[in-house]
RODO-2510 file (C-alpha; in nm, 4 decimals, decimal comma):
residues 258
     n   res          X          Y          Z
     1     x    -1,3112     1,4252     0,9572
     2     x    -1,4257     1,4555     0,5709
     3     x    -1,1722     1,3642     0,3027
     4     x    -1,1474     1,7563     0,2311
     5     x    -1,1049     1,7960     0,5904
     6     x    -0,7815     1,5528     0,6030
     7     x    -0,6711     1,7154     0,2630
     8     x    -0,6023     2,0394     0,3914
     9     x    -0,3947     1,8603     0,6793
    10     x    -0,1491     1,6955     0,4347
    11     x     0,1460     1,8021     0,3203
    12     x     0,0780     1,9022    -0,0272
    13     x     0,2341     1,8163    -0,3526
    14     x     0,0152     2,0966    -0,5237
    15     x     0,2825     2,2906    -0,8343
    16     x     0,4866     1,9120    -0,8111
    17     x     0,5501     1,6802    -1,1081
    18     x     0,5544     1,2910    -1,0482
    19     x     0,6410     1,0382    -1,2675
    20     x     0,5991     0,6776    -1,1571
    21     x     0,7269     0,3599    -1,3809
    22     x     0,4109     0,1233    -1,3511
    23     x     0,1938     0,3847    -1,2964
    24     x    -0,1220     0,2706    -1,4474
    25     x    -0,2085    -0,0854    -1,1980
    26     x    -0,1760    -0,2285    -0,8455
    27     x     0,0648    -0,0157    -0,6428
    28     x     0,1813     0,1909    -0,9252
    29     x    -0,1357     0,3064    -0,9781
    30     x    -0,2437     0,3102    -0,5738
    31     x     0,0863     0,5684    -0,5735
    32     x    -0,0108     0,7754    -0,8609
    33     x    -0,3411     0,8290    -0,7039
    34     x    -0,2424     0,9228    -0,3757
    35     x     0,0404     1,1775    -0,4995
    36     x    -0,2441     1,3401    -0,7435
    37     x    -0,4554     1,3033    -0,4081
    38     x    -0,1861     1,5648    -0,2696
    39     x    -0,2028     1,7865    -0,5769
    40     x     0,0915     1,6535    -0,7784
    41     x     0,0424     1,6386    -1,1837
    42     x     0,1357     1,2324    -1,2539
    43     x     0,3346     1,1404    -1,5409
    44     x     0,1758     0,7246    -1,5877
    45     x     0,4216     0,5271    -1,7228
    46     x     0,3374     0,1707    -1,8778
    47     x     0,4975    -0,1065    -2,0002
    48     x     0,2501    -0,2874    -2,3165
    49     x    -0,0616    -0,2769    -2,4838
    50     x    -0,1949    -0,5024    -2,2607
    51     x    -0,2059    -0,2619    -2,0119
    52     x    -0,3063     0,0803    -2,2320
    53     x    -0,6695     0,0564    -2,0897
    54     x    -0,5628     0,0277    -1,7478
    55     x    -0,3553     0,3410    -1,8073
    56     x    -0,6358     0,4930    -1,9641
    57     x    -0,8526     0,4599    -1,6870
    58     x    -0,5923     0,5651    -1,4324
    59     x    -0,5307     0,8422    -1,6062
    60     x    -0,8727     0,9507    -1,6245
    61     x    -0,9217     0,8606    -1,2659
    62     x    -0,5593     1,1011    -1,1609
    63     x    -0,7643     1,4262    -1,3941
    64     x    -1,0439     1,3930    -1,1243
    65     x    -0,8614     1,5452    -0,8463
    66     x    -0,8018     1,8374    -1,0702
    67     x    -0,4852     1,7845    -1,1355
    68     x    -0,2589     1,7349    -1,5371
    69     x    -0,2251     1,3854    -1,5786
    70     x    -0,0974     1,1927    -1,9299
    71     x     0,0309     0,8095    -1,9567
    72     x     0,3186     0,7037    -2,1757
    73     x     0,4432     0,3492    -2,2768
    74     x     0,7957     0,1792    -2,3125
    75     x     1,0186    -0,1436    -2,2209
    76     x     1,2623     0,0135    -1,9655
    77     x     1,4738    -0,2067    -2,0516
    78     x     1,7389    -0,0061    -2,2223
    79     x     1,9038     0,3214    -2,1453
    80     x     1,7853     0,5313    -2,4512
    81     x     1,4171     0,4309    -2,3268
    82     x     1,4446     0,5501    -2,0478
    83     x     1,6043     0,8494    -2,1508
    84     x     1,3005     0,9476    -2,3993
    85     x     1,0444     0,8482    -2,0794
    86     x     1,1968     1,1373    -1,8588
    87     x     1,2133     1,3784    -2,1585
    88     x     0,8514     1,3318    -2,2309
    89     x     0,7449     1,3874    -1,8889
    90     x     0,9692     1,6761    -1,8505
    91     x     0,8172     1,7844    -2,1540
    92     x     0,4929     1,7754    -2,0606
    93     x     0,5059     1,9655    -1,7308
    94     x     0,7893     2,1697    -1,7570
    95     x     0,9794     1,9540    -1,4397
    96     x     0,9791     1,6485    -1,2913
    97     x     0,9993     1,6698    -0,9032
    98     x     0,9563     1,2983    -0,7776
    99     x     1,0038     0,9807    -0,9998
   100     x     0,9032     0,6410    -0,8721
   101     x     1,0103     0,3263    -0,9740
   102     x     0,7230     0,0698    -0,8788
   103     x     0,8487    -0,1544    -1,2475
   104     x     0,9883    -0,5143    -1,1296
   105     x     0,9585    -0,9166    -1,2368
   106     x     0,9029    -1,2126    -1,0125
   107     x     1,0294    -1,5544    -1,0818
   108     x     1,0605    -1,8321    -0,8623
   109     x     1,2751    -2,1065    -0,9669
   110     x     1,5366    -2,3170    -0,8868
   111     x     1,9251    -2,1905    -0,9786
   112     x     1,9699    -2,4744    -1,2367
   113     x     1,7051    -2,5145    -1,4029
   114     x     1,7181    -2,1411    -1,4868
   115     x     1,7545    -2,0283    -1,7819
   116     x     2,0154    -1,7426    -1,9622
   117     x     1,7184    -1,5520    -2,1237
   118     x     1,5345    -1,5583    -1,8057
   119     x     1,8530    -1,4107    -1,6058
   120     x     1,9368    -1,1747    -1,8961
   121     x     1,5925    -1,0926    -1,8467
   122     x     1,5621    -1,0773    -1,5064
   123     x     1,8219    -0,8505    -1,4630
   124     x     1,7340    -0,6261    -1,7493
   125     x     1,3943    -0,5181    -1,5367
   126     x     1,4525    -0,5624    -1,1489
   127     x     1,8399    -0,4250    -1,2329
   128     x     1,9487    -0,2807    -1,5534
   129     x     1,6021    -0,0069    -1,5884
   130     x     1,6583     0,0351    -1,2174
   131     x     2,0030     0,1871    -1,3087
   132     x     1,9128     0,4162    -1,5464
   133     x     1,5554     0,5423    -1,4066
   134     x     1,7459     0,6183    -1,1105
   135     x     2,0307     0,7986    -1,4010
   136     x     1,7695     0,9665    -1,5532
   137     x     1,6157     1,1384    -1,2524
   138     x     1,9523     1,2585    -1,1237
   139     x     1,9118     1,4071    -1,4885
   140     x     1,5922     1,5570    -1,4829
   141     x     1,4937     1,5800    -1,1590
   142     x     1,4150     1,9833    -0,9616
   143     x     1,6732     2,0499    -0,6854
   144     x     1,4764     1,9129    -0,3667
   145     x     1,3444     1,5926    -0,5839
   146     x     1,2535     1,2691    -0,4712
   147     x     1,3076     0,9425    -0,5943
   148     x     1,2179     0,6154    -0,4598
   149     x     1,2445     0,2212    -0,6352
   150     x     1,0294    -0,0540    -0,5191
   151     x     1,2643    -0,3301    -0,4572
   152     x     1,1825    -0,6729    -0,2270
   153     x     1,2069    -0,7811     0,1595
   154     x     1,3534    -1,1021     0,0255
   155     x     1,6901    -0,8738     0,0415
   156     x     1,7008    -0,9830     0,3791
   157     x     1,5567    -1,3500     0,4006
   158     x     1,7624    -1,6107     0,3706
   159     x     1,5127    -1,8861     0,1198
   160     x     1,5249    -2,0574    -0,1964
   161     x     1,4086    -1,9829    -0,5023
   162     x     1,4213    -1,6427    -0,5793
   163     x     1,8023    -1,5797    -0,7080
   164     x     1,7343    -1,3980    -0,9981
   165     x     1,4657    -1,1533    -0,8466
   166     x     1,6275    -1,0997    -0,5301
   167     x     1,9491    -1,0901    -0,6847
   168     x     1,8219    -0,8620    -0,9492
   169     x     1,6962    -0,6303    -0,6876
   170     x     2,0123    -0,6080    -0,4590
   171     x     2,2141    -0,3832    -0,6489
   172     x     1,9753    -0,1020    -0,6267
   173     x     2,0431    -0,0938    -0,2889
   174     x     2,4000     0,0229    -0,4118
   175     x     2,2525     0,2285    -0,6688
   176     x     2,0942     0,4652    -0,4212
   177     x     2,3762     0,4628    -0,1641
   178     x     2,6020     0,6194    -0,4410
   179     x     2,3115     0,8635    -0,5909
   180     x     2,2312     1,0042    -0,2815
   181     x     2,5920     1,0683    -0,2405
   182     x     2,5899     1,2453    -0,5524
   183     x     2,2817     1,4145    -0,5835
   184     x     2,2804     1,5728    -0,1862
   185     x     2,4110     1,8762    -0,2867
   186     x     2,0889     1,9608    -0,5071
   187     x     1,8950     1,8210    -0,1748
   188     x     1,7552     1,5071    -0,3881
   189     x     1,6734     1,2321    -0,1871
   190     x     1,7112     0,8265    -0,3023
   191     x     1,5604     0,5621    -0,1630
   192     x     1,4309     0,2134    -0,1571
   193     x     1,1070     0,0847    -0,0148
   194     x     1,0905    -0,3077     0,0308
   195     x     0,7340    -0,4556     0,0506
   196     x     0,7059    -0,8118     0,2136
   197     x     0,5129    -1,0975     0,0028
   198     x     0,2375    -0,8737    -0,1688
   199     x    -0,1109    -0,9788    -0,1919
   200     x    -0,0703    -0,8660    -0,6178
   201     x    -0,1447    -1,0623    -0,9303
   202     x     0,2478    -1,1170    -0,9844
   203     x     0,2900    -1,3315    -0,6496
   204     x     0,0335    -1,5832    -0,6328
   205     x     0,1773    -1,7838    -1,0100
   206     x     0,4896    -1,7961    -0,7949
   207     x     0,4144    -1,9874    -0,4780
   208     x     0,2099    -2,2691    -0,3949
   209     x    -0,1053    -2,2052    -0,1239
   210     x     0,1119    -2,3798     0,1336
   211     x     0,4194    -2,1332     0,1132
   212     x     0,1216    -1,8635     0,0664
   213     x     0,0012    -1,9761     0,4166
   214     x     0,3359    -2,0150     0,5449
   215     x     0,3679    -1,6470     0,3900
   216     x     0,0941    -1,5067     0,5859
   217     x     0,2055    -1,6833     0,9027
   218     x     0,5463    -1,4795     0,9255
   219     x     0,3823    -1,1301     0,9561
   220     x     0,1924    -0,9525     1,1826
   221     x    -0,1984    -1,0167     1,1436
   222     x    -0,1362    -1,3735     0,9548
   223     x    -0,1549    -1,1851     0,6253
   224     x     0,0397    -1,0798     0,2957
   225     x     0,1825    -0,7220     0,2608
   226     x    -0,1263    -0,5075     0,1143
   227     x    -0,0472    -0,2309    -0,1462
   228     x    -0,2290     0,0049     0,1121
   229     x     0,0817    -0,0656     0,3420
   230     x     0,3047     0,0554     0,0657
   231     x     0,1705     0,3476    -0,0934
   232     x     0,1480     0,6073     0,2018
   233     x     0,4996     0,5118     0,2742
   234     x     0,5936     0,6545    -0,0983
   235     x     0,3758     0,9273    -0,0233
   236     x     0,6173     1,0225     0,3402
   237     x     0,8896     1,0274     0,1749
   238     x     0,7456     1,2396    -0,0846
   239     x     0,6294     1,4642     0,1721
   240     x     0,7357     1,4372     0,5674
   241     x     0,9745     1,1985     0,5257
   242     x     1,2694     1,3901     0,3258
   243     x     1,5359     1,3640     0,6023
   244     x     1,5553     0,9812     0,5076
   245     x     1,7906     0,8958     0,2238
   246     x     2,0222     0,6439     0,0790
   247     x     1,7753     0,3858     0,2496
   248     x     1,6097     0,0367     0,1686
   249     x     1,2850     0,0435     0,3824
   250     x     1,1492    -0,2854     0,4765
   251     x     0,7877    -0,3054     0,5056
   252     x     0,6469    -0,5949     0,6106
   253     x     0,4592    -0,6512     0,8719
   254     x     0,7290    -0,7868     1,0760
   255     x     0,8161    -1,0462     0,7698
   256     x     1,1710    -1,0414     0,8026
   257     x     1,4409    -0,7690     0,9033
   258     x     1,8280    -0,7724     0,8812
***
């Protein structure tokens, strides 16, 4: 089957808006393609200048399906940021119809020799822009909207280390339980989408190759969780998978489970 071919059997995004928080690398930029790959216009959202080429080129990259594309940078990291983020997108397609969340912080370190800036900061990415991105959207978002926040498996391991970034991620959980409450009666869906140890820049400054190994070892095919795993599972509930809500879906290979 050609890739036109398996196109035309996809549910299509084609008239949709998307706007996804860490649009422009790794999975955030995997997801952006693959919605635009469906037809949706992608709103790329990044975070600093460090990353405005990558943006760039992702951006570029989204305009080749034929579809509107644009990029736009901020620290998510207070409320009125985020704010201005959805307004701009809504601005510049009229709607916003699915907003994505892929924006997060690892560190690995023990609980006392942590730090207060590193917890204030912790929490200000993985919790705090988590919040309001998912405010925002129950904002902005068209009746039948989609929105989804990349959170962590290690909500359901039991290991040392990662306090601050799984305990930064665990109240989104919460979050979405409470927004899909709110927001069923406009048929907008919430959800959370929890990749295991992800073969990404941000994981391997965190671990040693043993506990990489060790890692690998716990899932099925004695590897890490691949941002090809993730991205299609975005896509479903995007698409196919809209009966699903108020959710944390754990991908991992087998990883872990509750």
């Amino acid at each position: 089957m050609t890739t036109n071919e398996q196109n035309a059997t996809q549910t299509r995004l084609d008239g949709k808006a998307a706007l996804v928080a860490g649009g422009a690398k790794n999975l955030g930029r995997l997801v952006s393609l693959d919605l635009a790959g469906r037809g949706a216009n992608v709103f790329v959202h990044y975070n600093s200048d460090a990353t405005k080429s990558a943006a760039d080129d992702t951006v570029a990259e989204l305009k080749g399906f034929g579809v509107e594309a644009a990029s736009y940078q901020a620290d998510l990291t207070t409320a009125a940021a985020v704010t201005d983020l959805f307004d701009s997108a809504a601005r510049e397609f009229g709607g916003i119809d699915i907003a994505v969340n892929t924006v997060g912080k690892v560190l690995r370190k023990p609980i006392v020799e942590t730090t207060e800036d590193e917890y204030d900061s912790m929490f200000a990415i993985n919790s705090k822009a988590a919040y309001f991105f998912i405010k925002e959207a129950g904002k902005h978002l068209e009746d039948g909207g989609t929105i989804i926040t990349l959170v962590t498996s290690l909500l359901a391991a039991y290991t040392d280390g990662y306090s601050t970034y799984a305990g930064g991620k665990s109240p989104v959980e919460h979050f979405n339980r409470a927004a899909s409450k709110e927001f069923a009666d406009r048929d907008i869906t919430v959800n959370a989408i929890g990749p295991g140890p992800m073969d990404t820049p941000f994981f391997y400054p965190q671990e040693t190759p043993e506990r990489v190994e060790f890692h690998k070892s716990q899932a099925m095919g004695n590897r890490l969780t691949k941002i090809e795993d993730i991205a299609p599972i975005v896509t479903f509930l995007c698409t196919d998978g809209r009966w699903i809500t108020g959710q944390t879906l754990l991908a991992n290979g087998g990883y872990t489970t509750r």
